[in-house]
C-alpha positions in Angstrom: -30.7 1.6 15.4 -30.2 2.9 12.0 -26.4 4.3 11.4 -26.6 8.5 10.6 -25.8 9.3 7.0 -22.1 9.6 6.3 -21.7 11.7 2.8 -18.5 13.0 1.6 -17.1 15.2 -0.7 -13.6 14.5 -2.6 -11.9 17.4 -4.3 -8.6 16.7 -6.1 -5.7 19.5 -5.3 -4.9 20.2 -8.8 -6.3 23.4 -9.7 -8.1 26.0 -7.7 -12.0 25.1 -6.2 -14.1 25.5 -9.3 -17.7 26.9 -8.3 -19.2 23.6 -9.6 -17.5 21.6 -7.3 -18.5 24.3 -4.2 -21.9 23.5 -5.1 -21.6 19.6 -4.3 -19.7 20.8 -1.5 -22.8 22.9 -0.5 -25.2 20.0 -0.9 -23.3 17.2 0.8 -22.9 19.9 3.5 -26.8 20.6 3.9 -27.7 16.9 3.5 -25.3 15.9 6.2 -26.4 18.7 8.5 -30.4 18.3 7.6 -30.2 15.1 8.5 -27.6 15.0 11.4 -25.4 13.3 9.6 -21.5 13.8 9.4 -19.5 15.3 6.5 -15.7 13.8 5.7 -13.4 15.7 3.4 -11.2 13.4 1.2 -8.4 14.7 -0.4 -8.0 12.5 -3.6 -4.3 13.4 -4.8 -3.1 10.7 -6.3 -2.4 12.5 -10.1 0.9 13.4 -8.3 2.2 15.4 -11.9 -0.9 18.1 -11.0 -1.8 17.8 -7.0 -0.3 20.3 -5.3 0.0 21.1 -1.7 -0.6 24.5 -2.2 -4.0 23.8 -4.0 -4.9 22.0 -0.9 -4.2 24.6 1.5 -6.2 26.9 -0.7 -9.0 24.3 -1.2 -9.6 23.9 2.6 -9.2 27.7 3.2 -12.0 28.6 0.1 -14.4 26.0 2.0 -14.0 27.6 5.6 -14.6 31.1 3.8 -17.8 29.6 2.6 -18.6 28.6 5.9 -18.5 24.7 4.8 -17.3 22.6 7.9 -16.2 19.0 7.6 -16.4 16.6 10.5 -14.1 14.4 9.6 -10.8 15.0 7.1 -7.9 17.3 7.0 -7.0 19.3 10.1 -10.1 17.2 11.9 -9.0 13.4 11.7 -11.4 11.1 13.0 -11.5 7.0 12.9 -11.3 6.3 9.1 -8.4 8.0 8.4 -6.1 8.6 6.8 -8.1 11.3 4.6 -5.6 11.6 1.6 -5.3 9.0 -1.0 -1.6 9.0 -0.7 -1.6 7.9 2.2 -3.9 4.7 1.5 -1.8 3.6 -1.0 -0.6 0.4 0.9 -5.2 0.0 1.6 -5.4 -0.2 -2.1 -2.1 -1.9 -2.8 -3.9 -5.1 -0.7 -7.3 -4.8 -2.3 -5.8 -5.6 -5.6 -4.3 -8.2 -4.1 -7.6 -9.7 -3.3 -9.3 -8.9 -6.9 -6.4 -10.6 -8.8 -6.7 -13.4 -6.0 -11.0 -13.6 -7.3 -9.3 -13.6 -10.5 -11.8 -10.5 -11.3 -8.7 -8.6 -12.9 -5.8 -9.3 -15.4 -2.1 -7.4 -16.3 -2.7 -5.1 -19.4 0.3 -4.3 -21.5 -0.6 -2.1 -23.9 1.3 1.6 -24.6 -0.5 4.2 -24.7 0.0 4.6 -28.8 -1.1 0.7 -28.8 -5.0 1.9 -27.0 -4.9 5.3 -29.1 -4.7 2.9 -32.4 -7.3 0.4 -31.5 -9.8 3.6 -30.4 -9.0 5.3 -33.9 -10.3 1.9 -35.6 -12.8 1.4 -33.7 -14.6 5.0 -34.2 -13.3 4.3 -38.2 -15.3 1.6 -38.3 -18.5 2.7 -36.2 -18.1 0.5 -33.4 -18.2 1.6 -29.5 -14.6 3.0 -29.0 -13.5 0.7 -25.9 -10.9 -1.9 -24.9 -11.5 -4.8 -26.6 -9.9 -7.3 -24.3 -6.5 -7.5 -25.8 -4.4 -8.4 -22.7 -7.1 -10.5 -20.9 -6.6 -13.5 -22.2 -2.6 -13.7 -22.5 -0.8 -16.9 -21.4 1.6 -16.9 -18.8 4.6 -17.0 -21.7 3.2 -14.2 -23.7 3.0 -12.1 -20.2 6.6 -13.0 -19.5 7.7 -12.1 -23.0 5.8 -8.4 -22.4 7.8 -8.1 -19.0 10.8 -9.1 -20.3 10.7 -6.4 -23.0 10.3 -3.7 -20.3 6.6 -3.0 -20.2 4.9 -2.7 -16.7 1.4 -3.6 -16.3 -1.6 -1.5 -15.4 -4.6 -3.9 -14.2 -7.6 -4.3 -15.7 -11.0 -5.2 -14.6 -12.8 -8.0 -15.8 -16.3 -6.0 -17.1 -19.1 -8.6 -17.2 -21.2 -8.8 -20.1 -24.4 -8.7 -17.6 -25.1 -4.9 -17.3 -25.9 -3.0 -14.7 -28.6 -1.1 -13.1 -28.6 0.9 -10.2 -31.6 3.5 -8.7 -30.4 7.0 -8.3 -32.2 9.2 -6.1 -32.5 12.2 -8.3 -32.9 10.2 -11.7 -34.6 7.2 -10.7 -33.8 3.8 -12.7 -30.5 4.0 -14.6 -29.0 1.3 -17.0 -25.9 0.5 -18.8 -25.6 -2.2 -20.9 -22.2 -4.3 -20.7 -21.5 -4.6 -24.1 -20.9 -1.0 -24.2 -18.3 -1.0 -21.3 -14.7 -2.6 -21.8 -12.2 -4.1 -18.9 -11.2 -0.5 -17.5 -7.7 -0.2 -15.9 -8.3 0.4 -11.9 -4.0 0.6 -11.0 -2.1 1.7 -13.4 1.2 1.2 -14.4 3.3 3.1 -12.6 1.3 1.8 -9.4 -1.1 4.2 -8.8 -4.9 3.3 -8.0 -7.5 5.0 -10.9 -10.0 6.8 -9.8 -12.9 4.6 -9.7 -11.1 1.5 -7.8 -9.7 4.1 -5.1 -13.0 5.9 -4.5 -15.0 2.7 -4.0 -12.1 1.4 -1.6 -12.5 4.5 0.6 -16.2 5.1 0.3 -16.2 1.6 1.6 -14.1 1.9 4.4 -15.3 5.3 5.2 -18.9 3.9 6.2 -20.3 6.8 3.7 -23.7 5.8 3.3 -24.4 8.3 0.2 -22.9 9.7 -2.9 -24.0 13.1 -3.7 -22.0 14.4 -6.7 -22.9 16.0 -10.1 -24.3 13.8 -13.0 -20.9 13.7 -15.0 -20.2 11.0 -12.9 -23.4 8.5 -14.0 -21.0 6.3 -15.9 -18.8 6.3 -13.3 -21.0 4.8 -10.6 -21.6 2.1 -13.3 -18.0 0.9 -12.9 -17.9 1.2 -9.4 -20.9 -0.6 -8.6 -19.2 -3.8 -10.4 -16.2 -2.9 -8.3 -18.3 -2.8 -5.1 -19.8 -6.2 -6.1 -16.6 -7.6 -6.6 -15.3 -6.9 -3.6 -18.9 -8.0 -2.1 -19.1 -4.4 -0.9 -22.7 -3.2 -0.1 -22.9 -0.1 -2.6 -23.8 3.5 -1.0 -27.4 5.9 -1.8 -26.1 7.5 -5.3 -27.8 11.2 -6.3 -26.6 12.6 -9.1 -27.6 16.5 -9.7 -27.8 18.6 -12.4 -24.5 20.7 -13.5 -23.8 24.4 -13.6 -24.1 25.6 -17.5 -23.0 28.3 -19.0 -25.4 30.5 -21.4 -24.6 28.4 -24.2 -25.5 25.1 -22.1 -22.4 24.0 -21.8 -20.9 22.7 -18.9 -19.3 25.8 -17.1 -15.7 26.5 -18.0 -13.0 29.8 -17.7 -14.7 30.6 -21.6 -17.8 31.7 -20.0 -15.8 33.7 -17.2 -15.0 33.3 -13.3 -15.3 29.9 -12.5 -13.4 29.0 -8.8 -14.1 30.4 -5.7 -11.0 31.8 -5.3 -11.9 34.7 -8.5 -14.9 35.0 -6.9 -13.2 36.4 -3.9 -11.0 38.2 -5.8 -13.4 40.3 -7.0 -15.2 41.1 -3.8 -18.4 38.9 -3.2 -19.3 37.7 -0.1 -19.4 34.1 0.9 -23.1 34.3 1.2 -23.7 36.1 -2.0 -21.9 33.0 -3.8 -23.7 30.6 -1.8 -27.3 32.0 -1.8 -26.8 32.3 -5.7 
């Protein structure tokens, strides 16, 4: 029996509901109700200088007003809970245990200044501004010396040079060559998970079986697809849509005008009016 589709959609509670992200709200919605499928709402807070509480309970009130209902998440728990990242931070905590056991990761010491210099002379000299690999191949002694000097590690992922390719629903064939991607950090080093390592972890473990989200994040499913291979994961359906633009064709921001929900209603408009538009 094939499994019904399990989509989700992952705001962060750091700002109010921009009308962008309502729209992949609205499609993961009509995907998971077209096709009887169930809709989980993740709350991905782990930027704990800018989540807020407050932006949550306003998040979850703007997507009832639109008449968006989640099956699974906040205020509806179901069996893959919990549905905020802080409270999966022990879930990821052991999953890096694992990559650094595959020896798929290494401890990166760099300061921020340290990465900010190496981008500068990279762009200087025309080259792809990425990490270069500094940190990965350290010896135990010169690891020790950085810890001993007071630096905590964030963790990096070993990037292979292979490439990767991937099938997106909307887009069709998509490729990125490795060269062009450097070991990106997936905890950093205060503890937390990145984004990428912690969506793949959940996405996992959440059964979602696809990835609906707007096409800002096409490199992004690059990185996680290694991740999910690492981890020996089988990799959700990615669809990648188009983004709302402004008149100037830029990606819609507060320059052009309104831009959350929450103005929106502000001003009057109806829930439909915002969604039929």
């Amino acid at each position: 029996m094939v499994p019904k589709p399990r989509v989700r959609f992952a705001p962060s509670p750091t700002g109010e509901l921009h009308v962008g992200n309502a729209r992949t709200a609205l499609f993961n919605w009509m995907f998971a109700r077209h096709t009887g499928g169930c809709l989980v709402l993740r709350i991905e807070d782990t930027d704990e200088s800018r989540s807020a509480l407050s932006y949550q309970v306003n998040l979850l009130d703007d997507l009832k007003w639109l008449g968006l209902s989640w099956d699974e998440g906040p205020q509806k728990e179901g069996a893959y809970g919990p549905y905020k990242q802080s409270e999966r931070l022990n879930i990821y905590a052991d999953h890096l245990k694992k990559l650094i056991e595959a020896d798929r990761v290494y401890p990166c010491y760099c300061t921020e200044e340290e990465l900010e210099e190496e981008r500068q002379s990279l762009i200087l000299s025309k080259r792809m501004p990425r990490y270069t690999g500094k940190c990965r191949n350290l010896s135990d002694t010169e690891r020790k010396t950085l810890a001993a000097q007071g630096r905590k590690p964030s963790y990096r992922f070993k990037v292979p040079q292979t490439g990767i390719e991937f099938n997106d629903l909307i887009r069709g064939p998509i490729r990125f060559e490795g060269e062009a991607i450097g070991d990106f950090i997936i905890v950093r080093s205060n503890g937390m998970p990145a984004y990428n390592f912690a969506v793949v972890i959940d996405d996992h473990l959440m059964a979602v079986t696809h990835v609906i989200r707007g096409e800002d994040h096409l490199s992004n499913t690059a990185l996680q697809i290694m991740l999910y291979r690492a981890f020996g994961f089988e990799p959700p359906a990615f669809a990648h849509h188009c983004l709302i633009l402004g008149k100037d064709h830029a990606k819609l921001s507060k320059r052009h005008g309104s831009v959350s929900v929450a103005e929106f209603r502000r001003q009057g408009f109806l829930p439909e009016a915002l969604i039929n538009y």
